[in-house]
N, C-alpha and C positions, 0 to 999 in steps of 0.2 A: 740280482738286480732287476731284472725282466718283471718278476711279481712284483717287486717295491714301487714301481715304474706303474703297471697294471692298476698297484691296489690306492696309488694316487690320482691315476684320474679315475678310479671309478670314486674316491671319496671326494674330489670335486667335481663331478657330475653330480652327486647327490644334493652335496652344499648348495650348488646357484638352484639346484629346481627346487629345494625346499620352499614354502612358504614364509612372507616375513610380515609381521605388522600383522595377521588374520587375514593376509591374503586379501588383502583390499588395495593392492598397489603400493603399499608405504605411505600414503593419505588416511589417518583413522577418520577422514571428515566424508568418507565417503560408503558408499555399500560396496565394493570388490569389482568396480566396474574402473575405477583409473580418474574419475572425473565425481568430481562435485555437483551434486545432483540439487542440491539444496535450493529450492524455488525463492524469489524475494518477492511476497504478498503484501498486497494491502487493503484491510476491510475497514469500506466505510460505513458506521452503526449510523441511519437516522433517529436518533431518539429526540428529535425537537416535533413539534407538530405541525411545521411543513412539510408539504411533499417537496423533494430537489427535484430539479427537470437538469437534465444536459448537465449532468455532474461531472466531471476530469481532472483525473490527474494526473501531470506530464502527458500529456495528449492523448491520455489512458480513457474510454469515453468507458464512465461508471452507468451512464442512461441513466433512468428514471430512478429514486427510490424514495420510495412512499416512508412517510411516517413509522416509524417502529419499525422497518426493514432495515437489512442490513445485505452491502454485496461485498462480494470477493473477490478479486483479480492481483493477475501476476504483473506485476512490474518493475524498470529498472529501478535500479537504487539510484539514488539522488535527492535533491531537494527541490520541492515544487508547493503551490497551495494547492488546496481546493478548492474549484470553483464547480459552480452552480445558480441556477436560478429558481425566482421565488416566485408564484403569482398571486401578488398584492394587489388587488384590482388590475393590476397592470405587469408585465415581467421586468422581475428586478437581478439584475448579472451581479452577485454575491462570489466573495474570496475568502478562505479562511487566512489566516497565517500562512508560514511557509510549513511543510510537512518533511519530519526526512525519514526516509525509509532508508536501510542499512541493508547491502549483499546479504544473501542468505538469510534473510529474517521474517519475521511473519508481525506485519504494523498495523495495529485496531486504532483506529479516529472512530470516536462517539462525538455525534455532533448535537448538543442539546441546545434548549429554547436559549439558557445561558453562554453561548459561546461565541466570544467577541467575530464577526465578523466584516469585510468591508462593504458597502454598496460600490460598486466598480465607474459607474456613473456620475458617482458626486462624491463630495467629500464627507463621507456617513460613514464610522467606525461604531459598530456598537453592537448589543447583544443581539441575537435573532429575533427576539419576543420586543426591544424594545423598537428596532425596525419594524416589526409587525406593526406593532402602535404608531409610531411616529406617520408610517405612508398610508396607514388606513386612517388616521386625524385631516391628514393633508385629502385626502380622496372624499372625506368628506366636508371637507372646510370651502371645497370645490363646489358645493352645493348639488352631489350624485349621491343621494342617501341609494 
């Protein structure tokens, strides 16, 4: 009885210290550390032919990005727009839509010459390119060739 006694807890000592799931915690969503490591990104592409100034999201400061750049930053998940400014002879505070970035995910926003956004200032919904037009007509209708 003494060895039967013996040869069961050495066969549960064995069981609890084996490994289960790859030894990753019981989480296959993570690398063998117990925690979700998975970053929530979000890249913003400028592909329109503005420069953004003072770009953010959810009080995420993107800074400057020029023409045909593109930046990268971690942030919460949630729903927020884009904003930024334009300079149209004058600085214009622009919003896109709302944006939603999802836990653990990696979210590309390409923002081209076509992509509706607000003027935050007045009541101007419209493409990038054609707010270009609309405040460079006004800027010169102003009589500042």
């Amino acid at each position: 009885m003494k060895k039967f006694c013996t040869l069961a807890v050495i066969l549960a000592l064995i069981l609890t210290a084996c490994p289960t799931d790859g030894d990753n915690g019981g989480n296959s969503n993570n690398k063998g550390n117990g925690n979700n490591t998975k970053k929530t990104t979000l890249t913003i592409k400028n592909m329109s032919d503005c420069d953004f100034n003072d770009t953010l999201y959810a009080s995420i400061d993107f800074a400057s990005i020029q023409s045909n750049q593109e930046v990268k930053k971690t942030v919460s998940a949630g729903t927020s727009p884009i904003s930024f400014s334009l300079d149209i002879h004058t600085i214009v505070a622009c919003r896109t839509d709302p944006v939603i970035c999802e836990e653990g995910m990696d979210k590309v926003v390409s923002i081209t010459n076509s992509t509706v956004v607000t003027v935050t200032s007045r009541n101007l919904k419209d493409s990038i390119e054609n707010i270009v037009q609309i405040l460079d007509e006004e800027y010169k209708g102003h009589g500042k060739n």
